[in-house]
C-alpha positions as CSV (number, residue, x, y, z in Angstrom):
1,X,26.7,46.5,61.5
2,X,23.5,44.7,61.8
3,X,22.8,41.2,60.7
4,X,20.5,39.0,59.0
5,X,19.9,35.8,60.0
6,X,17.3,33.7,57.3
7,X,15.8,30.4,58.3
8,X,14.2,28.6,55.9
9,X,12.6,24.7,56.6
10,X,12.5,22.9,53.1
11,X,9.9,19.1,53.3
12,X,11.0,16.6,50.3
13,X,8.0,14.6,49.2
14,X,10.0,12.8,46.2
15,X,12.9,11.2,45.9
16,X,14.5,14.2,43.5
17,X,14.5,16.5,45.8
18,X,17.5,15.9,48.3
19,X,19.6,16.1,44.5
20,X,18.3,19.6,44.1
21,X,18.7,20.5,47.8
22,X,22.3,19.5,47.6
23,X,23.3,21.4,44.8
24,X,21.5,24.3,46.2
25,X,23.8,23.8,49.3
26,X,26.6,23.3,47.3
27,X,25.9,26.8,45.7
28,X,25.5,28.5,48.9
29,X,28.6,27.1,50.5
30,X,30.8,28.5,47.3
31,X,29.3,31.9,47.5
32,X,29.7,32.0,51.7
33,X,33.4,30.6,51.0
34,X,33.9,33.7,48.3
35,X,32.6,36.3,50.9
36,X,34.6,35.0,53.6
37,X,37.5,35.5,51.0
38,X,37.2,39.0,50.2
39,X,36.1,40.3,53.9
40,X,39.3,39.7,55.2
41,X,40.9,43.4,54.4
42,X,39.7,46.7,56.1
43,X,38.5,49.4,53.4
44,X,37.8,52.0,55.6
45,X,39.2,53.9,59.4
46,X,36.5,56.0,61.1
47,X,38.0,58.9,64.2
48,X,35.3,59.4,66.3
49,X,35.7,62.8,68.9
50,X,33.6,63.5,71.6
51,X,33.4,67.0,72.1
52,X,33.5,68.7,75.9
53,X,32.1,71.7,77.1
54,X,34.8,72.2,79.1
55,X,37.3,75.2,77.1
56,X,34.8,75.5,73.8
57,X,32.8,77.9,72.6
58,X,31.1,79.0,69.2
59,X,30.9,81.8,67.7
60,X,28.9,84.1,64.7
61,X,31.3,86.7,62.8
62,X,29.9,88.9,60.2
63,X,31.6,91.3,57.7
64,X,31.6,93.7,55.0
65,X,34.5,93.8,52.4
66,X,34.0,96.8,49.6
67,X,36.9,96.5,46.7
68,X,37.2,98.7,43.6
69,X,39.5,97.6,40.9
70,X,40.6,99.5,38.2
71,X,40.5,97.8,34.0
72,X,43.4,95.1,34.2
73,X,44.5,95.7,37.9
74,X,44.5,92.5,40.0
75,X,45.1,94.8,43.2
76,X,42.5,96.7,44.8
77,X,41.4,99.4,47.6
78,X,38.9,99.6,50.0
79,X,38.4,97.8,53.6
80,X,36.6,95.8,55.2
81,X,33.8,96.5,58.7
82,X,32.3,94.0,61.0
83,X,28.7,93.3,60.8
84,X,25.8,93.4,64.3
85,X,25.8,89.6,63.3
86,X,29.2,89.0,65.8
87,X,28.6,86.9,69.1
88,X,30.1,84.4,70.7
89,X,28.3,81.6,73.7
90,X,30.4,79.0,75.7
91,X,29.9,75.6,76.3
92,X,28.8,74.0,72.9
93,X,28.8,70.4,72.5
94,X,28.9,68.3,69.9
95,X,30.7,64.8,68.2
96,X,32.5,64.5,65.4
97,X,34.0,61.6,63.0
98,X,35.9,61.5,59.9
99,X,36.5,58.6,57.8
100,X,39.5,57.8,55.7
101,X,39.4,55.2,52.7
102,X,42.2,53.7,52.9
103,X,42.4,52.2,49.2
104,X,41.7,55.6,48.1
105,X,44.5,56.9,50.3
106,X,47.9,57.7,48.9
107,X,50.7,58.1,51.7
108,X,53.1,61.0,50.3
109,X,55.4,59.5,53.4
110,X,55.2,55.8,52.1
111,X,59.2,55.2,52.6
112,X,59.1,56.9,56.2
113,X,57.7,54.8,59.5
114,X,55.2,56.4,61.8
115,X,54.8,59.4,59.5
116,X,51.4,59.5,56.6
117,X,50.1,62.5,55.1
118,X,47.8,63.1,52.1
119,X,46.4,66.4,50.5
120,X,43.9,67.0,47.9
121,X,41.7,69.4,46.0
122,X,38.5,68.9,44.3
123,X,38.7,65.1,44.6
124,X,36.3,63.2,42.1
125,X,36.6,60.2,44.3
126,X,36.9,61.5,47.8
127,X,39.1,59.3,50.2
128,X,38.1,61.7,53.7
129,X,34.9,62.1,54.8
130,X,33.4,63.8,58.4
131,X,30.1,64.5,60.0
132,X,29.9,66.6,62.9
133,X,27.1,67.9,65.1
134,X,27.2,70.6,67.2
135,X,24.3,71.9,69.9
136,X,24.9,75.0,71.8
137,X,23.3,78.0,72.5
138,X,23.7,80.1,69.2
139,X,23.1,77.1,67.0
140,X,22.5,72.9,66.7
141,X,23.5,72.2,63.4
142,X,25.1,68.9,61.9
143,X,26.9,68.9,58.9
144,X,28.6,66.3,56.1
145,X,31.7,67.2,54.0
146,X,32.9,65.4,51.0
147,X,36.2,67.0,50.8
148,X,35.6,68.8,47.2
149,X,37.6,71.6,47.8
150,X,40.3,70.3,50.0
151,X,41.0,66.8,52.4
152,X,44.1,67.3,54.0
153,X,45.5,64.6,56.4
154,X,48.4,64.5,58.7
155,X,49.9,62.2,61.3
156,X,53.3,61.8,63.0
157,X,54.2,59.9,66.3
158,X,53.2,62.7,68.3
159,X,50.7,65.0,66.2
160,X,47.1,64.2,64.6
161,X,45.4,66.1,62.3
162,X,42.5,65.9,59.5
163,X,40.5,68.7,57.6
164,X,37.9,68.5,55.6
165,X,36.4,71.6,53.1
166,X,33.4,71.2,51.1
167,X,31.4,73.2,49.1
168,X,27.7,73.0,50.2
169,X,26.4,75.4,47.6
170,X,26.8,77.9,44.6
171,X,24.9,80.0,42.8
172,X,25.7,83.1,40.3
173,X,24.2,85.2,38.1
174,X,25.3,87.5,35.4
175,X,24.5,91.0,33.7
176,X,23.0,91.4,30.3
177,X,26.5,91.9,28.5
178,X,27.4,88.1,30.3
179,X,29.4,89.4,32.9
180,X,29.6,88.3,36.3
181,X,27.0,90.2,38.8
182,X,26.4,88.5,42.2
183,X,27.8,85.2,43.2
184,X,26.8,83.5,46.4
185,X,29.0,80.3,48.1
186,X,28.5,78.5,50.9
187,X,31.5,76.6,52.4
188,X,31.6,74.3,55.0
189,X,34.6,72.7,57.3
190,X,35.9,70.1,59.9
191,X,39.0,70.2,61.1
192,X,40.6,68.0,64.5
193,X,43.4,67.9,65.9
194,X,45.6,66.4,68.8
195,X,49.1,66.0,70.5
196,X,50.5,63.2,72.0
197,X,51.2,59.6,71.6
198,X,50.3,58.0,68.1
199,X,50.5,53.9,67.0
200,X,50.3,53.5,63.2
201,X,49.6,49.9,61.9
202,X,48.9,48.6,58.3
203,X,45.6,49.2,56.6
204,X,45.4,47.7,53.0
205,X,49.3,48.3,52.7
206,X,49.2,52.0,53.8
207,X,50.1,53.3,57.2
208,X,48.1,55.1,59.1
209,X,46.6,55.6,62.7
210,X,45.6,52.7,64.6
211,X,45.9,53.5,68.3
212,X,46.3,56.7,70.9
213,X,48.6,56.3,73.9
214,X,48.5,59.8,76.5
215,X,47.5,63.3,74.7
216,X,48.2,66.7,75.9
217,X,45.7,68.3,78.0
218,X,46.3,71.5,75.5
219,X,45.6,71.3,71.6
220,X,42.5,68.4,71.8
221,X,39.9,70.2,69.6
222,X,38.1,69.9,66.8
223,X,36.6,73.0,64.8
224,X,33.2,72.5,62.9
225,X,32.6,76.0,60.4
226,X,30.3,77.3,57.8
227,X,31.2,80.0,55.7
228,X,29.1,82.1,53.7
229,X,30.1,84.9,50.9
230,X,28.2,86.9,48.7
231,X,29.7,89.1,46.1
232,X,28.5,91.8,44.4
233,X,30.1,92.9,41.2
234,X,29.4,96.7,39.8
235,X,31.3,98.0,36.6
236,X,31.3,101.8,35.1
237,X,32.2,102.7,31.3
238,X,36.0,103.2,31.9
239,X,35.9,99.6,32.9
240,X,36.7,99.8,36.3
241,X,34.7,97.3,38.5
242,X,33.7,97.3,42.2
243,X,33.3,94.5,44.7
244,X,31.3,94.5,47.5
245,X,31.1,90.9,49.7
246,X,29.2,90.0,52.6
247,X,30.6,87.5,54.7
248,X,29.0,85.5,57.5
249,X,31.0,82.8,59.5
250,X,29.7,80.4,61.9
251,X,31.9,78.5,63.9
252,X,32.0,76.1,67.1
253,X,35.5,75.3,68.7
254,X,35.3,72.5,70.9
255,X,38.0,70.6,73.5
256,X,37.2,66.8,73.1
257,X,37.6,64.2,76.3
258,X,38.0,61.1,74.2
259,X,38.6,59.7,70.4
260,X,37.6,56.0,69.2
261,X,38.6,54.1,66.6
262,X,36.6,51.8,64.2
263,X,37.7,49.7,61.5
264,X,35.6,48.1,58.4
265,X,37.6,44.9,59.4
266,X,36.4,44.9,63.3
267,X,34.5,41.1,63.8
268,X,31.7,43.3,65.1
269,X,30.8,44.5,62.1
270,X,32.4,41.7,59.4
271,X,31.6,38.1,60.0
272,X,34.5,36.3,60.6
273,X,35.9,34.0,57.6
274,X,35.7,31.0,59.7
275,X,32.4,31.6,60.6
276,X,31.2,31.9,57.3
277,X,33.6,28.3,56.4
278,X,31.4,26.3,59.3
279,X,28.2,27.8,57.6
280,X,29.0,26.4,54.3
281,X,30.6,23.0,55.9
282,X,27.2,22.8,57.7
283,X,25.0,22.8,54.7
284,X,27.8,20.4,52.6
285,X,26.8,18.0,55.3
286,X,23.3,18.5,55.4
287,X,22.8,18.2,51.7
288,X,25.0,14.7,51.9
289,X,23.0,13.2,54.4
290,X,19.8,13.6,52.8
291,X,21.1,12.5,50.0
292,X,22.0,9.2,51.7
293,X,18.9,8.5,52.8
294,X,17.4,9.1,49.1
């Protein structure tokens, strides 16, 4: 986190203005003392991946779904056909990080050491986020998720995993009687996941990941996806109505070769409190000894 540093040289010509300097002071050292105060806690836990192109690939899948369904049947027949649009390339790579709020986070395992889940759909205040970017040699694409469809974390002693669905767009439009005639989604998804040794520690009183110890060589990936549907809705006079989607998937599957941590709390990024407590003893001091000589 970058940081500001303001210098500012102040001349007195008058006898009132060491009184005004040290109140000034005074007012700067409270509000330094108040920040140091409420940066102590962590907010926020950031798992960072970096992807290998060793064992990864992505991949384009395309297909055609036609359903009919007959007036007040919830079952329908038809199939479903691939699309030219399939391929698949090796050796994407790519990053990815996900974030977890942790005073948004609710632990569904609270009463059980080394074990913290949490799961949610359509979260107005979402508590897992991710980025990923991805460069390979069907596409380079980066993409944020929000998780308003569906954050899902898990985390044992020797299994890691996080997910994150989010709708990047939706459109539909309807016939003249108001029914439903085409809708078009977009979806998109990161998902990583790992085996092997996991360290929890306490995060603004939840548990959750803190350290890695050795992973398994097999099941380090993470899985960055768009997903894109089009549905086409037809009806005839007995009421019957036929479905006809068009699928396209987009998907990169990539081994990762290491995974850092990063906390809101780490000194790098917070100032420590007693670095902030000097500060406002320093201009306490300052302001006094003017004041002296006044």
């Amino acid at each position: 986190m970058a940081q500001t540093m303001l210098y500012a040289e102040l001349k007195f010509k008058n006898k009132a203005r060491p009184m005004i300097f040290t109140k000034t002071s005074r007012l700067f050292a409270a509000l330094l003392l108040t920040i140091a105060a409420s940066s102590t806690s962590a907010t926020t836990i950031t798992y960072s991946f970096t992807g290998s192109p060793d064992n990864s690939g992505q991949g384009i899948y395309g297909e055609t779904c036609s359903f009919t369904y007959a007036a007040g049947s919830a079952s329908g027949t038809g199939g479903c056909s691939t699309t030219p649009d399939t391929a698949y390339a090796s050796a994407p790579t790519g990053l990815l990080s996900v974030t977890i709020d942790a005073s948004r986070y609710v632990d569904q395992y609270a009463a059980d050491a080394g074990l913290t889940s949490q799961q949610s759909t359509n979260a107005t205040l979402p508590w897992l986020t991710s980025s990923s970017t991805v460069n390979g040699a069907l596409f380079s694409r980066q993409l944020s998720t929000y998780g308003d469809i569906l954050s899902d974390f898990y985390a044992d002693s020797s299994f890691f995993s996080l997910l994150d669905d989010a709708t990047l767009s939706q459109q539909n439009t309807y016939d003249s009687q108001g029914r439903l005639a085409s809708s078009h989604r977009v979806e998109i998804y990161n998902h990583a996941r790992t085996y092997g040794e996991v360290f929890f520690g306490l995060i603004d009183g939840v548990e959750l990941p803190t350290a890695f110890g050795v992973l398994q060589p097999k099941g380090r990936e993470f899985v960055q996806m768009t997903y894109e549907t089009t549905d086409h809705f037809a009806y005839d006079l007995a009421g019957n109505m036929t479905v006809t989607t068009e699928s396209l998937s987009e998907f990169a599957l990539l081994g990762f070769e290491s995974i850092t941590i990063t906390r809101s709390d780490d000194p790098i990024n917070v100032p420590e409190p007693d670095s902030l407590a000097l500060v406002s003893l320093a201009l306490l001091s300052l302001g006094a000894r003017r004041k002296m000589r006044s």
